[in-house]
N, C-alpha and C positions, 0 to 999 in steps of 0.2 A: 619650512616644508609645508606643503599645500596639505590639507585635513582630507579624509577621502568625503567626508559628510559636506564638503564644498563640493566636491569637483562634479556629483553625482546629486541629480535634484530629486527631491520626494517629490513619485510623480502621482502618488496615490497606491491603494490597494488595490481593483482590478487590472491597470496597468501594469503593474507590477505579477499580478499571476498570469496573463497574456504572455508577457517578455518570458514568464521561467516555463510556461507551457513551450512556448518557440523555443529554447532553449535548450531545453529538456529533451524535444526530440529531435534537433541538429545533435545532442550528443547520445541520445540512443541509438542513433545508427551508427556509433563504435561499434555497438556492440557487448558494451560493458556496464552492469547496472549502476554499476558505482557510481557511474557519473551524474546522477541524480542529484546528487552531494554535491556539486560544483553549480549543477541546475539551482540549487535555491541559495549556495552561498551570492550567487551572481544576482539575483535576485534581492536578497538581503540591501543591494548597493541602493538598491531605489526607493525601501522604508525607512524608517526612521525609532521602530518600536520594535522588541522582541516579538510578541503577540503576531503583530503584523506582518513579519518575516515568517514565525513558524508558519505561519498559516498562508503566505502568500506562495512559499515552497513549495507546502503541502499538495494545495490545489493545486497550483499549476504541475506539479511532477506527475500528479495522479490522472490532471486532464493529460497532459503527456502520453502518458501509459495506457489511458482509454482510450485514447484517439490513435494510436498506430495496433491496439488488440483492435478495434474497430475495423480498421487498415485489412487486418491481417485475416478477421474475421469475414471482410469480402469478398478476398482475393487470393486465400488460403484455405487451410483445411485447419486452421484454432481452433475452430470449434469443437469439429471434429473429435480432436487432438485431446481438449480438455474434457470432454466429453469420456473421451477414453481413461484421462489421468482420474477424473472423480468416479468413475465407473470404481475403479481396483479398491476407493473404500467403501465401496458398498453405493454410493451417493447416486444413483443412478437418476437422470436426468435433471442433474442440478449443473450442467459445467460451467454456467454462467457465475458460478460459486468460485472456481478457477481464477476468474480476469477480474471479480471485485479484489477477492485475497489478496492478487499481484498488484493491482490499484493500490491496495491501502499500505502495503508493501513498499512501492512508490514513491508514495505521500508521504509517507515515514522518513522516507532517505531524503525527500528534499525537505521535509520541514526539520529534521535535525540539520540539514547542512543551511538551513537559512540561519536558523539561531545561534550556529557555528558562526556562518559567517557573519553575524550581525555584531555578536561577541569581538569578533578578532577584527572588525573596523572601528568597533569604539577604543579596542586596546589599542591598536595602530593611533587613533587619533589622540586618543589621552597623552601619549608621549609626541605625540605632531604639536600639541596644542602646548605644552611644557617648555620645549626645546629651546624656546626662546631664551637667548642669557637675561641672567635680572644684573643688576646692579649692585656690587658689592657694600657694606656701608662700610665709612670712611672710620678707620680706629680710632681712637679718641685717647690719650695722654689724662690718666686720670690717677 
């Protein structure tokens, strides 16, 4: 059985947060934050370090998530909108306090789901890498 740590080349750190950034918002347009979590486990596939997964998750989910509030903040009424949500605690002209919070929110779910997945490709490969049969030793009449 082929290792996944073969099939998928360390392509580096910024390439790696690029890919979960694209990623990240081909699966935010589900519609479902969760898929964040899939944004950095996919991500995971192209480091080679935990460190480097959390954090290539991270950023990239959170650039994700700034770049379609961005989006949304052109071509929508976001701002608006957040402006209204931080109003109600009192926060009055802070809503830009809104789309960090959900940023870092973000960043959170893909940098757990890179270490996740970083996690569960070395488990995968630890038993890829075993499977191999060994060679029995021969009994001995003693």
């Amino acid at each position: 059985m082929t290792r996944i740590d073969d099939t998928f080349p360390d392509v580096g750190f910024i390439p790696t947060v690029i890919i979960v950034t694209i990623v990240g918002i081909a699966l935010q347009l589900s519609g479902a934050w969760i898929t964040m979590l899939l944004a950095g486990m996919f991500g995971a596939l192209f480091t080679r370090s935990y460190l480097k997964s959390f954090l290539a998750g991270f950023f990239g989910a959170a650039a994700a998530w700034g770049l379609l509030y961005l989006y949304l903040s052109l071509t929508a009424q976001a701002s608006a909108i957040a402006e209204f949500f931080i109003g109600l605690l009192g926060l009055t002209g802070m809503g830009w306090l809104v789309f960090v919070i959900a940023m870092l929110f973000g960043g959170l779910l893909g940098g757990f789901g890179g270490g996740l997945g970083r996690s569960l490709y070395e488990l995968v490969d630890q038993f890829a890498g075993t499977s191999t049969p060994t060679e029995m030793p021969e009994p001995t009449d003693e």
